[in-house]
C-alpha positions as CSV (number, residue, x, y, z in Angstrom):
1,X,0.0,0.0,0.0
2,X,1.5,3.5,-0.4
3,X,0.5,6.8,0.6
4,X,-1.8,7.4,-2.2
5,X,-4.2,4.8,-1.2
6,X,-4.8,6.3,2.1
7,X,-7.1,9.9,2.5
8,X,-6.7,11.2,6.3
9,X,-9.7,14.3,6.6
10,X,-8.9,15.5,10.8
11,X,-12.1,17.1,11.6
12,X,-12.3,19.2,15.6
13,X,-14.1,16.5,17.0
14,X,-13.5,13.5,14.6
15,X,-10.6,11.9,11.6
16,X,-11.7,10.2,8.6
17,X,-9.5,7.7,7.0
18,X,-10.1,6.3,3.9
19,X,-8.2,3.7,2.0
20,X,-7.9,2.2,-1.3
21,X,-10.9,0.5,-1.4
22,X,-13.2,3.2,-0.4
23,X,-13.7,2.1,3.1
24,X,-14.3,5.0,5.0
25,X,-12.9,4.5,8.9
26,X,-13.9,7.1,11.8
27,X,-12.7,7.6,14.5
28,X,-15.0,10.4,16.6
29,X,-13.9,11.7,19.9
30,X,-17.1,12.4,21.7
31,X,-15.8,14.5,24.7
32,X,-13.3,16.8,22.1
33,X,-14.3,20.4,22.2
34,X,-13.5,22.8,19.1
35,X,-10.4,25.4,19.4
36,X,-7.0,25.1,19.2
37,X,-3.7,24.3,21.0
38,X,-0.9,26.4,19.8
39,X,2.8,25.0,19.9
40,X,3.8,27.6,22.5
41,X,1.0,26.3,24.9
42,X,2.7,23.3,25.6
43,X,5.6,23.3,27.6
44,X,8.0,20.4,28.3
45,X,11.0,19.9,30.8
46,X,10.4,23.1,32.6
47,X,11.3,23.0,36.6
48,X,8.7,24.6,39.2
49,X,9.7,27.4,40.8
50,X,10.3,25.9,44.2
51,X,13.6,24.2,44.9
52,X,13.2,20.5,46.5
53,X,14.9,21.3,49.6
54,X,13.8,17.7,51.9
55,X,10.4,19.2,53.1
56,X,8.7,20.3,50.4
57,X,5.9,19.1,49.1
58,X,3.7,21.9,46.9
59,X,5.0,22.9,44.2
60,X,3.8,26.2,41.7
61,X,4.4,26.2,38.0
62,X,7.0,28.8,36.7
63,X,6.5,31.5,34.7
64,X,3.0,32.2,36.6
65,X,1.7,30.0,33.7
66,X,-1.5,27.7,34.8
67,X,-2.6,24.6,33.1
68,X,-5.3,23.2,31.8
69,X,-6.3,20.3,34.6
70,X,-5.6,16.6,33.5
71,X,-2.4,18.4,31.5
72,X,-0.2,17.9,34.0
73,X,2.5,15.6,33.9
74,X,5.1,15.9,36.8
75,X,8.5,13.5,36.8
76,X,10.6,13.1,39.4
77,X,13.8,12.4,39.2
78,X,12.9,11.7,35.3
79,X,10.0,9.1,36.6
80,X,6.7,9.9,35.8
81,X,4.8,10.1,38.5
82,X,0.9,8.7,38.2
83,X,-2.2,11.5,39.1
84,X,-4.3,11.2,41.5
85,X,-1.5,8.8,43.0
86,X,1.2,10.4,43.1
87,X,0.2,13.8,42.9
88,X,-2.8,16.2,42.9
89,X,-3.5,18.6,41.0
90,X,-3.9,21.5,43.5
91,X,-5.2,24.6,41.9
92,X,-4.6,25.7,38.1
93,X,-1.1,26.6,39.1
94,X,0.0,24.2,41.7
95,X,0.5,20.7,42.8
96,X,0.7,18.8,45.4
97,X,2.7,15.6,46.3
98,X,1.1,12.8,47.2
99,X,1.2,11.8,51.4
100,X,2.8,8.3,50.1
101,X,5.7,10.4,48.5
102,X,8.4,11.2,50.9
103,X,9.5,15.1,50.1
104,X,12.0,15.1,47.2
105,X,15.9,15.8,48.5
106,X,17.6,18.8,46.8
107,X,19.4,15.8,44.3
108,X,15.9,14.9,43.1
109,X,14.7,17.4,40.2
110,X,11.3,18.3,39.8
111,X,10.5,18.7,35.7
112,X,6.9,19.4,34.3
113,X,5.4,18.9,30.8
114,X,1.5,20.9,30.8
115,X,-0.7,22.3,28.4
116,X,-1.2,26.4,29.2
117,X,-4.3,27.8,29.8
């Protein structure tokens, strides 16, 4: 098959694929909402302002960005770390480690991938 037997159509809420035999695939994501993400919304490997200092616990994002909530992805020491597990998202700029996470040391960055509001 090469590239001309395939049609890809990306709709705001669905994609249409259809291939050389004029089956016509959808795929429809019922919870999507129209609008758009720009490149410079999303921001990878950026640290929170907070240091991780042994004690703390609540960290804010930097920049006083906020994020859209269930964008959040927080690693530590470049481990993911699971929401609602391991973390909470606090407010639309902060989160909060989880009570079953012991304080990261000062040797233990913090690094955040989110979406911007």
């Amino acid at each position: 098959m090469s590239n001309q037997d395939i049609n890809v159509t990306v709709g705001s809420t669905n994609i249409q694929v259809i291939v050389k035999d004029d089956q016509a695939i959808n795929i429809t994501f019922p919870g999507a909402s129209s609008g758009q993400v720009l490149l410079t919304d999303l921001i990878e490997g950026v640290s929170p302002v907070e240091t991780p200092n042994g004690s703390l616990k609540v960290f804010t994002l930097p920049y006083a960005h906020s994020y859209i909530s269930g964008r959040l992805k927080v690693y530590r020491s470049r481990e993911k770390l699971i929401p609602g597990v391991d973390f909470t998202e606090t407010s639309p700029t902060t989160f909060t480690l989880a009570d079953a996470q012991d304080a990261p040391a000062a040797d233990e960055p913090i690094t955040l991938d989110y979406i911007k509001q």
